[in-house]
C-alpha positions, -999 to 999 in steps of 0.1 A, spaced: -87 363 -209 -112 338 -212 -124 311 -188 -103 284 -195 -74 305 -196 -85 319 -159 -88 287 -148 -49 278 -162 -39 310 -148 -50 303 -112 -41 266 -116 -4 273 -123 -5 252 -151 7 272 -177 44 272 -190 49 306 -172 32 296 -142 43 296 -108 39 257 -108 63 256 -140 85 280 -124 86 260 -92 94 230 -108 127 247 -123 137 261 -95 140 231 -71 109 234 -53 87 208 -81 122 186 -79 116 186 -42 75 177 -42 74 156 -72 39 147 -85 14 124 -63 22 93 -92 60 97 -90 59 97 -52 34 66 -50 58 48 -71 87 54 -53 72 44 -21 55 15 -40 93 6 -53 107 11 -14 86 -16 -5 90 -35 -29 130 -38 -24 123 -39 10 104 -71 4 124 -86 -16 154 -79 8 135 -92 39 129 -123 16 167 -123 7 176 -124 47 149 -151 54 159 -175 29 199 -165 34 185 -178 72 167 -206 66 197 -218 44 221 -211 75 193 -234 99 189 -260 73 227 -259 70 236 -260 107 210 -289 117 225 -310 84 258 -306 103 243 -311 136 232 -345 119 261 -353 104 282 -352 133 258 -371 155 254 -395 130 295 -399 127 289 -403 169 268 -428 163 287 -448 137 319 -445 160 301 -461 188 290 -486 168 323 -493 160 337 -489 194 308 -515 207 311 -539 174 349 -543 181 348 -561 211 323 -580 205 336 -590 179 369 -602 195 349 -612 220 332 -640 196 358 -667 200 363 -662 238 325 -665 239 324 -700 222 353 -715 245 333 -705 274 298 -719 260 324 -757 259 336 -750 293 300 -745 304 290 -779 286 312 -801 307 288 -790 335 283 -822 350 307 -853 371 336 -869 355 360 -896 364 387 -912 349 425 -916 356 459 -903 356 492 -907 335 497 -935 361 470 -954 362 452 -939 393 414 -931 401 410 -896 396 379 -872 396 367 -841 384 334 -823 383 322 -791 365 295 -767 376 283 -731 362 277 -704 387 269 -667 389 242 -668 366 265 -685 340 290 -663 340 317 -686 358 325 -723 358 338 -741 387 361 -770 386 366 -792 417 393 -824 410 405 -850 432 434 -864 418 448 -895 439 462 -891 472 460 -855 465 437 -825 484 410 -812 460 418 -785 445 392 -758 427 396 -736 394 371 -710 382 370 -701 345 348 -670 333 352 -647 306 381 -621 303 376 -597 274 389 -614 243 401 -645 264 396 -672 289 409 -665 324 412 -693 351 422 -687 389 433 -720 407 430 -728 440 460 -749 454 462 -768 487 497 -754 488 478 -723 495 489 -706 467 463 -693 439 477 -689 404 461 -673 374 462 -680 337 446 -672 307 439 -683 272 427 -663 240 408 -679 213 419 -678 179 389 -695 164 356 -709 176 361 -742 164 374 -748 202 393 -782 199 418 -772 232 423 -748 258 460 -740 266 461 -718 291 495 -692 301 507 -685 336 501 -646 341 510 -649 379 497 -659 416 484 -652 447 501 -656 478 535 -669 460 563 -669 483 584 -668 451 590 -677 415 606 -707 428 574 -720 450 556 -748 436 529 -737 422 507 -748 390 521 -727 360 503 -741 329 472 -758 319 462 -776 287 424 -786 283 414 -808 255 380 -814 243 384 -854 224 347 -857 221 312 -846 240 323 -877 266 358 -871 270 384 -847 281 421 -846 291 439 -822 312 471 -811 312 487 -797 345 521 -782 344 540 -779 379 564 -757 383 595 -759 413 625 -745 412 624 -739 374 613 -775 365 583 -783 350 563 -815 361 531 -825 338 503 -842 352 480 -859 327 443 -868 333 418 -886 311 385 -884 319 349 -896 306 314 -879 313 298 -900 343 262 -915 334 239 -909 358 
C-alpha cells in the first residue's frame, strides 16, 4: 500500500471505509458534514428572521391600525360635539338678535295710552347685559317692572304686577329681522287662580329706532282687556 493510499485508509475516506460505512448506516445521516450543518443553521436563522420580521410588521400594522381607529372615533367625538354645540347656537341666533333690540331701547321713553293719557316707560340692561329691565308708569296706575333675558331659543319676560302677582311669558324668534315681539302666557307667580287678574299677553313692536308700542293683554275671569301704549325715545 502506498502513501497516499495509507493516508485514505486511516482517513476513512475510501468507499469501503468506516466513514463511508457510517454514512450508510445512519451514523453520517446523523452528523452530516460541517457545510451542510452551517447551512442549516444559516437557513434557521434566516426563517427565524424573516418570521420575527413577519410578527413585527403584522404588529406594527395592528398599532398603526388601532391608533387610526383611536383617531377616527375621537375625531367622530369631536364632530358630534360640534354639532351638539353648533345646534344651539344656531337656534339661538334669532333669539340673540331680539335681545340685542330689547337691549337698544336702553334709555327713557314717554308717550301715551289708547286713551290719550301720559304714560312712561324706561329701559335699562343689567347683569352684565344679560337682562333688560322695564319699569312703566301708565296713568293712575302703580309701576310695574318686567325683566327680559335670554331663554334658549327664545325670549322670556317675568312681570311684576302691583296686584302682587308675577306672570311669565315667552317669545321665540323666527327670524332676525325683529320687527315685533309677541310674547305667550306660560304661567305665574303667586296666582290665586286662572281667573285672577293677571297680565296674560304682551305684544312689543319696534316702528322705528324712536318709537315703540306695547301691547298689554289683561286677563279676568276669561276676558281679555288690551292696553295700548305709544311711545317715543326721550331726548336728553
Amino acid at each position: 500500500m502506498d502513501q497516499e493510499q495509507t493516508l485514505s485508509h486511516i482517513a476513512g475516506l475510501e468507499v469501503g471505509g468506516p466513514l463511508a460505512q457510517a454514512q450508510r448506516t445512519g451514523f453520517g445521516a446523523m452528523n452530516p458534514p460541517l457545510h451542510t450543518r452551517f447551512h442549516s443553521r444559516t437557513s434557521g436563522v434566516k426563517a427565524l428572521r424573516s418570521r420575527r420580521a413577519y410578527l413585527c410588521g403584522a404588529t406594527s400594522c395592528a398599532v398603526l391600525f388601532q391608533e387610526a381607529s383611536v383617531t377616527r372615533r375621537k375625531l367622530s367625538l369631536l364632530l358630534l360635539l360640534a354639532a351638539f354645540i353648533a345646534s344651539p347656537l344656531s337656534a339661538g341666533t334669532y333669539s340673540a338678535a331680539a335681545f340685542k333690540k330689547l337691549q337698544s331701547l336702553a334709555g327713557d321713553w314717554e308717550g301715551k295710552d289708547g286713551h290719550g293719557m301720559v304714560v312712561k316707560t324706561s329701559f335699562k340692561a343689567l347683569a352684565s347685559g344679560t337682562a333688560v329691565m322695564e319699569t312703566l308708569s301708565p296713568a293712575g296706575m302703580e309701576e310695574m317692572v318686567t325683566l327680559y333675558s335670554i331663554d334658549g331659543d327664545g325670549i322670556a319676560l317675568v312681570h311684576y304686577c302691583p296686584t302682587n302677582n308675577q306672570p311669565r311669558m315667552r317669545v321665540v324668534p323666527d327670524s332676525d329681522d325683529i320687527k315685533e315681539l309677541s310674547f305667550d302666557y306660560q304661567g305665574a307667580g303667586n296666582l290665586k287662580s286662572p281667573s285672577t287678574g293677571h297680565q296674560h299677553h304682551l305684544v312689543i313692536r319696534f316702528d322705528d329706532a324712536e318709537h315703540i308700542t306695547e301691547t298689554w293683554t289683561w286677563r279676568q275671569d276669561g276676558k281679555d282687556i288690551p292696553m295700548l301704549f305709544h311711545f317715543t325715545r326721550k331726548k336728553n
